[in-house]
C-alpha positions in Angstrom: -0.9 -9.2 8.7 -2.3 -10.8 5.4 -0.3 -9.8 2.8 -1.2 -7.2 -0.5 -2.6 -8.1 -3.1 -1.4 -9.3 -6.4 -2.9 -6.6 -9.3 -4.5 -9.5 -11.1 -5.9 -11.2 -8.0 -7.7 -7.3 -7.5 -8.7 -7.3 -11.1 -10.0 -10.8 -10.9 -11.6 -10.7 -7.9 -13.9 -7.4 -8.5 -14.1 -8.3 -12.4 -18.0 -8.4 -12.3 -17.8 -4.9 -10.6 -15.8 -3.3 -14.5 -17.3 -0.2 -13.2 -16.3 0.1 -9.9 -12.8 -1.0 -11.0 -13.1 1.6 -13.5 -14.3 4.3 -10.9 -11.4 3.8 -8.2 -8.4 2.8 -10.8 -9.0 6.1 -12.7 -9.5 8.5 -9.4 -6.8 11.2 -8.9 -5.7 9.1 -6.1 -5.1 6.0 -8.3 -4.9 7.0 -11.7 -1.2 7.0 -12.2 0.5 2.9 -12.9 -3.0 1.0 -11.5 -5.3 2.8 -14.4 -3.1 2.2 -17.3 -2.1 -1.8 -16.3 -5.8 -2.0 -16.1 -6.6 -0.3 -19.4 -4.5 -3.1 -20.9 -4.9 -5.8 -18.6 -5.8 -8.1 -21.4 -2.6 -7.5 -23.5 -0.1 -7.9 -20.6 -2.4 -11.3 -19.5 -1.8 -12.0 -23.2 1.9 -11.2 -22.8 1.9 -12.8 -19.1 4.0 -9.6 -17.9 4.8 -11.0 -14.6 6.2 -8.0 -13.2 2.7 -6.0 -13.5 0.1 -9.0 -13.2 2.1 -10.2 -10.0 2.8 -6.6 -8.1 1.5 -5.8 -4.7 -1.3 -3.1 -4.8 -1.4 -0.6 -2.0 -3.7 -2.2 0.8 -5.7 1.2 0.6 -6.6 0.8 -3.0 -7.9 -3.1 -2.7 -9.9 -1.7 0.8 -11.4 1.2 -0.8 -12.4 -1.4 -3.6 -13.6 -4.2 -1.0 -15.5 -1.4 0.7 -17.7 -0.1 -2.2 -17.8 -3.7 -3.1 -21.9 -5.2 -2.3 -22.9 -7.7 -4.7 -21.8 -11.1 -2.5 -21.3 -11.8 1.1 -19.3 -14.5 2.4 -20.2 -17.2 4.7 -17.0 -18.1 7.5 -17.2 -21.3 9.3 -14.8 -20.8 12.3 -14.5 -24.3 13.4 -13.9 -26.2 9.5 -11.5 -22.9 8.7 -13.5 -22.5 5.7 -14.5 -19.6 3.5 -17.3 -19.2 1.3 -19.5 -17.0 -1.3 -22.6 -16.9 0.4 -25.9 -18.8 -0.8 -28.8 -16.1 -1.2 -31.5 -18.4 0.0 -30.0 -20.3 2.7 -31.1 -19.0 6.2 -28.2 -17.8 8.8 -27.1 -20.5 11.7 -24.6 -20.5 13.6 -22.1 -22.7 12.0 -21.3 -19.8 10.1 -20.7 -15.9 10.1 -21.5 -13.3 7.5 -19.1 -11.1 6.5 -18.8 -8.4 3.7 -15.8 -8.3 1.0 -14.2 -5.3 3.7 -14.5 -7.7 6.5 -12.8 -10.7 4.5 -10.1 -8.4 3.2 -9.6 -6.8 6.3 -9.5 -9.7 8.1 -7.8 -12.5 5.7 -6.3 -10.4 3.0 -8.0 -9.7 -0.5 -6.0 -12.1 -2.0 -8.6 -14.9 -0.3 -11.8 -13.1 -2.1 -10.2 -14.0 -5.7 -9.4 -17.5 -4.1 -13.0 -17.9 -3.1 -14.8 -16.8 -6.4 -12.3 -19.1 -8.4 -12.4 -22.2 -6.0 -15.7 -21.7 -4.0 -14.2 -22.3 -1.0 -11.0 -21.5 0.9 -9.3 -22.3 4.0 -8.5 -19.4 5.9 -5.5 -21.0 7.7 -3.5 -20.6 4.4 -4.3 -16.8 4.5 -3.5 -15.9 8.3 
């Protein structure tokens, strides 16, 4: 089982989503530690507050994220082990599958969806 992920890998991976980061972080549900580390994300990035920025989040609250989560598909190339943000005009083939943010994170962790949007790629060996 992939493992949770890190608060700022969920923060950086959904940051051009503010508002659905908003929307689930300050639910009754969630509202508690996740929605006040996020309402000063940039002051404990500033104070690099290791203990916050690197603690697991629940695997419910990065799905529930992943899940509402639309704006970029992935492209998964079984055979290269490789992981990619989709290309909007490039037809489908079969070199590749693709998969929504739920099916990367419930497949290879969350964790590999910040990974991806940083680096482009990942290999999806290092997340199994």
């Amino acid at each position: 089982m992939p493992r949770p992920m890190k608060f700022w890998e969920l923060i950086s991976a959904f940051r051009e989503r503010k508002d659905l980061l908003e929307k689930v972080l300050s639910s009754s549900k969630w509202q508690g530690d996740y929605w006040k580390w996020y309402q000063d994300f940039a002051g404990l990035c500033e104070r690099q507050d290791r203990q916050i920025l690197d603690a697991p989040v629940p695997i419910e609250l990065s799905r529930e994220i992943a899940a509402q989560y639309r704006e970029n598909l992935f492209h998964f190339r079984p055979e290269k082990g490789i992981l990619q943000k989709a290309i909007s005009q490039r037809e489908p083939d079969d070199e590749y599958t693709e998969m929504t943010a739920l099916e990367v994170h419930d497949r290879f962790g969350g964790a590999i969806i910040e990974e991806v949007f940083e680096k482009g790629s990942a290999r999806v060996e290092e997340w199994q």
